[in-house]
N, C-alpha and C positions, 0 to 999 in steps of 0.2 A: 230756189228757196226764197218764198217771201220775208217781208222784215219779220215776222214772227218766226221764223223757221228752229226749231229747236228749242222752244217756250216750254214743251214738256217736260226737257232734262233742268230745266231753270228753278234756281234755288232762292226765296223770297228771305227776304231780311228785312225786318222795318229798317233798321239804322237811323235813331230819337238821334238829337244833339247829346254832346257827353256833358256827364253834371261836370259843373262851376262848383269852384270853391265856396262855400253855403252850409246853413241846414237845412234840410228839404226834407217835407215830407212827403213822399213816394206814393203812390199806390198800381201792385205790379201789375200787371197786365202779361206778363208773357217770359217764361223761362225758358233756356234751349241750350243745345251746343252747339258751337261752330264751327267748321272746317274753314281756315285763312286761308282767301284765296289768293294772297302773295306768299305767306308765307309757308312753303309743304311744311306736311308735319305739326302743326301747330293748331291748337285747338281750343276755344272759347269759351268758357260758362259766359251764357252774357242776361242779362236781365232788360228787359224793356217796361219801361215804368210811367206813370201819370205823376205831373206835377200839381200836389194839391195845396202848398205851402210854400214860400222858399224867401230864405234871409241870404242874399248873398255875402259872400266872403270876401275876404283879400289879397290879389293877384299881388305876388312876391318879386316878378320882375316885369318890367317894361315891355318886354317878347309878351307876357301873359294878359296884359294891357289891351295890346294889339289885335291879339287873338279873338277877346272877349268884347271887349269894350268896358265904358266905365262900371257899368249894372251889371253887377255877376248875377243879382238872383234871379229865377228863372221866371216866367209867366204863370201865371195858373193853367193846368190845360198841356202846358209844353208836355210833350213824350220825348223823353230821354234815355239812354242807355249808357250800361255799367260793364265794360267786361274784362274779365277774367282769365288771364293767359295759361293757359292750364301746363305748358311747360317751361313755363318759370319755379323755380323752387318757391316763390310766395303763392303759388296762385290756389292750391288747393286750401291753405289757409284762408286766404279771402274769399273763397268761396264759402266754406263753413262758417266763417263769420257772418257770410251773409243768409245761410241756409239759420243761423240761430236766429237774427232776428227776426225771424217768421211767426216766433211763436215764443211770449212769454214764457221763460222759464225752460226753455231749450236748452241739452249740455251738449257740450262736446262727444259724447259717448251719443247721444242720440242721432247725430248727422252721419249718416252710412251709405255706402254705395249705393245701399238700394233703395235708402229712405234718397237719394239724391237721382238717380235714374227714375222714382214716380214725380220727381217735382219737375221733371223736363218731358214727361211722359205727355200725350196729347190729351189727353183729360186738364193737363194746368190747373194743378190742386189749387196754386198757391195769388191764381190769378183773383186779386179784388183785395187780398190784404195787402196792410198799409205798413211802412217802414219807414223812421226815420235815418236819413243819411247824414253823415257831419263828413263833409267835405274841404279837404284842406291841400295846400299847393308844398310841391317838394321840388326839390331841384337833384336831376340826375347827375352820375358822375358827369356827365359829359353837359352839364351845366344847361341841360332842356327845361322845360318846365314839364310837372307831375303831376295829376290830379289824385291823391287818395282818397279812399272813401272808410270810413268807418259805420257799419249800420247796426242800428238797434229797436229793439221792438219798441212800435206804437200801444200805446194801453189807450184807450178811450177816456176822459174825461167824466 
């Protein structure tokens, strides 16, 4: 078998940097779900997005420092990615949360399995709009550093 041996069963992933504590305005490029390939069982809404804005935030510990460096905001241009553990009891929340800022004036009754199965569908309805992220650091029990994200619809000016 050559070094390509096996390239057709091979599963592509951009994998952007993960946003920095910031506000950032996003513009997505690409929705999908994951299969972890460490962890079985374990499954991803993950978002990969364009950086067209970005005010970075404030790293809460010294680890997040190190990590980062002193410039949280991101580049213009930078592709990033957001995801979404889908069996964590938070994750299908954060997901909707982020399926509402797709589109002003989105409810909660509107994000539905199936309105969520065409936005990872290969058509990528949702690929070119824009979302803003507020990005803030948390500390888990086990005292790691956390990126969350809160996103909300972009309105044009």
């Amino acid at each position: 078998m050559g070094v390509f041996g096996g390239i057709e069963k091979a599963e592509v992933f951009g994998g952007g940097a993960n946003i920095r504590p910031g506000m950032h305005l996003l513009e997505v490029r690409e929705l999908l779900v994951h299969k972890s390939r460490k962890k079985a069982g374990v499954v991803y809404f993950v978002v990969e997005a364009t950086v067209l804005e970005s005010t970075g935030g404030r790293p809460i510990t010294a680890k997040a420092v190190d990590n980062v460096g002193s410039s949280l905001s991101h580049p213009k241009g930078e592709r990033v990615s957001w995801l979404s553990d889908l069996s964590q009891p938070s994750g299908l929340g954060n997901v909707k949360g982020f399926a509402m800022a797709l589109a002003p004036g989105t409810t909660e009754s509107d994000v539905t399995e199936e309105s969520m199965n065409g936005l990872v569908a290969s058509e990528q309805p949702a690929a070119g709009i824009k979302v803003w992220c507020d990005a803030y650091m948390e500390l888990t029990q086990k005292s790691n550093d956390f990126t969350k994200c809160r996103f909300s619809p972009y309105v044009a000016p």
